[in-house]
Residue, then its C-alpha position, 0 to 999 in steps of 0.5 A: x558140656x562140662x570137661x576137667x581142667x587139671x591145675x597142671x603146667x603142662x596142660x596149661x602152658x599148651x593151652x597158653x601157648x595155643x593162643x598167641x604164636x598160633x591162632x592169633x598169628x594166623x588171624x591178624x597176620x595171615x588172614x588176606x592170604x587165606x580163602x574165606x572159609x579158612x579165614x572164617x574158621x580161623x576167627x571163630x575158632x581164636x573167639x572160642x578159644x578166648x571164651x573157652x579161657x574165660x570160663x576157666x576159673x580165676x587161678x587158672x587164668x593167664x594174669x594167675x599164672x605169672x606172677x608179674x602179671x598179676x603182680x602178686x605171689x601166691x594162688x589159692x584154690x581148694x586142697x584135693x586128696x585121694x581116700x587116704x588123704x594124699x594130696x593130689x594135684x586138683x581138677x577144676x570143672x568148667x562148662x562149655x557149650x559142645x559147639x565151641x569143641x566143635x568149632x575147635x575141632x574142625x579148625x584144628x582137622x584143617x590145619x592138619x590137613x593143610x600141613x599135608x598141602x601146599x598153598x597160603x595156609x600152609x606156607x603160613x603155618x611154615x613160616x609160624x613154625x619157623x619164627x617160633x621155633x615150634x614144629x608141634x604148633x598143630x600138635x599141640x593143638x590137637x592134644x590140648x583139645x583132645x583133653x577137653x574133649x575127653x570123657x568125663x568120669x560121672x563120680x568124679x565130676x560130681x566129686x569135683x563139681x561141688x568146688x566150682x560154681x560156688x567157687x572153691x572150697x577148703x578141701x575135697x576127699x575123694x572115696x576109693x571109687x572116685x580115686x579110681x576114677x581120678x587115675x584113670x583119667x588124669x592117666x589119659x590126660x599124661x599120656x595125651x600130652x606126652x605124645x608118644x615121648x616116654x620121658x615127658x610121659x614119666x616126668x608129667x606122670x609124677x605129677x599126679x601119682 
């Protein structure tokens, strides 16, 4: 299935932010705590979420989005503009298979379960909590993958889809019927993350319209 990624610090930085203090932590450093089956789920999903990375394209890859890392300034992708040729912040198609999502999905539906729980699991995620300083590790999960699994809008897609297997290209305009399509979606995505918070809705928002 193919899913939009938005070229957005705040989708990116949760999905970064997943990886390491959450699915890595409970893999390497609570998996002989946990039954088989967590344990299982736990690294199945850490792999997913690895691969699911991997296909996102170049600049949208960790070593792309710190600089030091990458030890170079400067990102280049395409231009995207609405129909009267205001430019938008751009979206990348990526293909990933359903299972992963799935996979994703069901890991995601335990932790939230264990939250409610008591034993290993959710004394481990207690204390991630508290050594990150980060109450909203699982929800954070949940957004961030509730994001990739939304719809995506046909017009769009194919709009967008022309700037990505091939690698990207110069610039991409969209018509008024895909920019409709553009709002309503990236409008999903805000209020996605945002969660509920008005101001972090507001301050996300301006970066799309």
């Amino acid at each position: 299935m193919r899913f939009l990624v938005p070229d957005d610090p705040v989708f990116l930085g949760m999905f970064i932010g997943i990886e390491q203090p959450l699915l890595h932590s409970l893999y390497h450093f609570y998996r002989n705590d946990l039954s088989g089956g967590q344990d299982l789920l736990i690294r199945t999903a850490y792999d997913k979420w690895g691969e699911i990375q991997q296909r996102f394209p170049p600049l949208l890859q960790w070593q792309d989005l710190v600089p030091a890392a990458r030890g170079q300034v400067g990102r280049k992708g395409y231009a995207l503009h609405d129909s009267r040729g205001r430019q938008l912040t751009c979206l990348y198609s990526v293909d990933v298979p359903a299972e992963y999502l799935h996979t994703l999905r069901a890991c995601h539906t335990m932790l939230v379960r264990a939250e409610r729980e008591t034993g290993p699991l959710t004394e481990a995620l207690d204390e991630l909590a508290e050594e990150t300083r980060m109450r909203c590790l699982v929800g954070n999960f949940g957004r961030v993958l509730e994001v990739m699994e939304l719809k995506t809008p046909p017009g769009l897609l194919r709009a967008i889809g022309r700037g990505v297997p091939s690698g990207p290209v110069p610039a991409i305009t969209l018509d008024a019927a895909q920019e409709a399509e553009y709002q309503d979606f990236c409008g999903r995505v805000v209020s996605t993350l945002s969660a509920g918070d008005r101001f972090a809705h507001t301050s996300h928002r301006a970066l799309y319209f």
